[in-house]
C-alpha positions in Angstrom: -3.8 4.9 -38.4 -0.5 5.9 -39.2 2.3 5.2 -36.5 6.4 6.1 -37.4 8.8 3.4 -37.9 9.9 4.1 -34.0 6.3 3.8 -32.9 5.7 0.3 -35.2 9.0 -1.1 -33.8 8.2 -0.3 -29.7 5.5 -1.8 -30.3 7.2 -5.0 -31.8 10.0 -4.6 -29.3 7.3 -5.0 -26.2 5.0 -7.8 -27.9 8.4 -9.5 -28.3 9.0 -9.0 -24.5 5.9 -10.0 -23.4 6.1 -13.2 -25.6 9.0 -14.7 -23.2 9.5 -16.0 -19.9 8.0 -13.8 -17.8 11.3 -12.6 -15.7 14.0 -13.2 -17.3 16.0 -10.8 -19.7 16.2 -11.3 -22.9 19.2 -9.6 -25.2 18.7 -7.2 -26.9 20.3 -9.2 -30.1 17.8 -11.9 -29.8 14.7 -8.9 -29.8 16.4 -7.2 -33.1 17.0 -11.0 -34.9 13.0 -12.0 -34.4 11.9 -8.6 -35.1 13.5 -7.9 -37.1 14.5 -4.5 -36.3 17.9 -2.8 -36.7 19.8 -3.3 -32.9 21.0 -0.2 -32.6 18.1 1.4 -33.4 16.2 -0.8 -30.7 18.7 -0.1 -28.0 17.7 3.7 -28.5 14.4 3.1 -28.6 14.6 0.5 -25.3 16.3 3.1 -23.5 13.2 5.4 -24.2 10.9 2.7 -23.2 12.9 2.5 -20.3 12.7 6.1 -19.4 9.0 5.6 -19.4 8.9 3.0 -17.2 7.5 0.0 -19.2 10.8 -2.2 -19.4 13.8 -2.3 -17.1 17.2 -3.6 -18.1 19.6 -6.0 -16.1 23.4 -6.4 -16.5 25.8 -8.4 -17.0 26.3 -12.2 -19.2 22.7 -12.9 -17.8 21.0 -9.5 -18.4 19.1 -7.7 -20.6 15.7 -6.4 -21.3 12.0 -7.6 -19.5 8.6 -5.7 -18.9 8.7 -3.6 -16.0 4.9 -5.3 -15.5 2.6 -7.8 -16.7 1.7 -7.5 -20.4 -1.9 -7.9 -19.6 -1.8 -4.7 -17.7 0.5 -2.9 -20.7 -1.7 -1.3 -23.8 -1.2 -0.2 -26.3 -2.7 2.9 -26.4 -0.4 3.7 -23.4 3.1 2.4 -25.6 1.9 4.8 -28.6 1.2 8.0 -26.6 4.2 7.6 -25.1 6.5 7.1 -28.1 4.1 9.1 -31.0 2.7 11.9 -28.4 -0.6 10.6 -29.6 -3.1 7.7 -30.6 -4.7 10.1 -33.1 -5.7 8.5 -36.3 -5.2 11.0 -38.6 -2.5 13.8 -38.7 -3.6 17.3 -37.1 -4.8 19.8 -39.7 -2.6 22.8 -39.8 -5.2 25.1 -40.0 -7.0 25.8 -36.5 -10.7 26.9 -38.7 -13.3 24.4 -37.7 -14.4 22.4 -40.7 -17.7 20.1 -41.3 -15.3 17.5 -40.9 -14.3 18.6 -37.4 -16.3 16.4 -35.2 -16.2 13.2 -37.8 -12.5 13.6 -37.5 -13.1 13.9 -33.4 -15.2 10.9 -33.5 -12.3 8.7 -35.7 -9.7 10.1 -32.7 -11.9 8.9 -30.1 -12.7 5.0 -31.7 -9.4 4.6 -32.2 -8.1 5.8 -28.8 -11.0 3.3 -27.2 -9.6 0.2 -29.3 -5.9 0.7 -28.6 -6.4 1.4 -25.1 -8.3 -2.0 -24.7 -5.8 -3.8 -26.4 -3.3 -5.7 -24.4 0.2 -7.1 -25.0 -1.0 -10.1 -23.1 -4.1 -10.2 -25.4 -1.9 -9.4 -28.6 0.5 -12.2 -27.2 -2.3 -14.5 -27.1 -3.6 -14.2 -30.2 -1.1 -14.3 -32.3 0.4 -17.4 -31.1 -2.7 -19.1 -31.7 -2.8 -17.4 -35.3 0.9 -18.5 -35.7 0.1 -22.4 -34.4 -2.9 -22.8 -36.6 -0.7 -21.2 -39.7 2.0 -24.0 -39.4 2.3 -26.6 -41.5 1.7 -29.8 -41.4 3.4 -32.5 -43.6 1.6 -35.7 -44.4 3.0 -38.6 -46.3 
């Protein structure tokens, strides 16, 4: 599946969101630093993310960004179509001739579309914090 840079980082922008305290803003600084994402480039995106309802900003020393709802009720199926138009796995052909690879090409749209709409940022969240605890080292003398 390919996804543009934009799409990868609003992605990375709301797993990063829904990996804090659930309520309270977090900078937009702190988001770009862990991401590792260029900030200006995330405040545009944010903004968009905003527009579309799944985060909401607060101002002032305290402020920042936070879900505008739970992550386990945030897919991300729903993230993608917003920022890419589509979930589709594959780019669309130009040509509008059916092919034999029409409906195998359907078929790929439709599995993906059913896994990324299933998927969860609380999920996500989850499970990569339990990939990330059992990765860390441990130092024995």
């Amino acid at each position: 599946m390919n996804t543009s840079v934009k799409g990868e980082y609003a992605l990375q922008a709301i797993l990063d969101l829904s990996l804090q305290r659930q309520g309270e803003p977090v900078r937009i600084a702190d988001i770009a630093r862990r991401q590792k994402i260029p900030q200006k480039f995330l405040e545009l995106i944010l903004a968009g993310l905003k527009q579309g309802g799944f985060v909401e900003s607060r101002r002032g020393a305290e402020g920042g960004y936070l879900l505008a709802r739970a992550a386990s009720s945030l897919t991300v199926g729903e993230v993608l179509r917003f920022v890419e138009g589509s979930v589709a796995g594959r780019p669309r052909s130009k040509r509008r001739t059916e092919s034999a690879f029409s409906d195998l090409w359907d078929d790929v749209d439709r599995a993906v579309a059913q896994i990324v709409d299933k998927a969860t940022f609380a999920e996500l969240g989850r499970a990569w914090t339990e990939k990330q605890s059992r990765q860390a080292l441990t130092w024995e003398i």
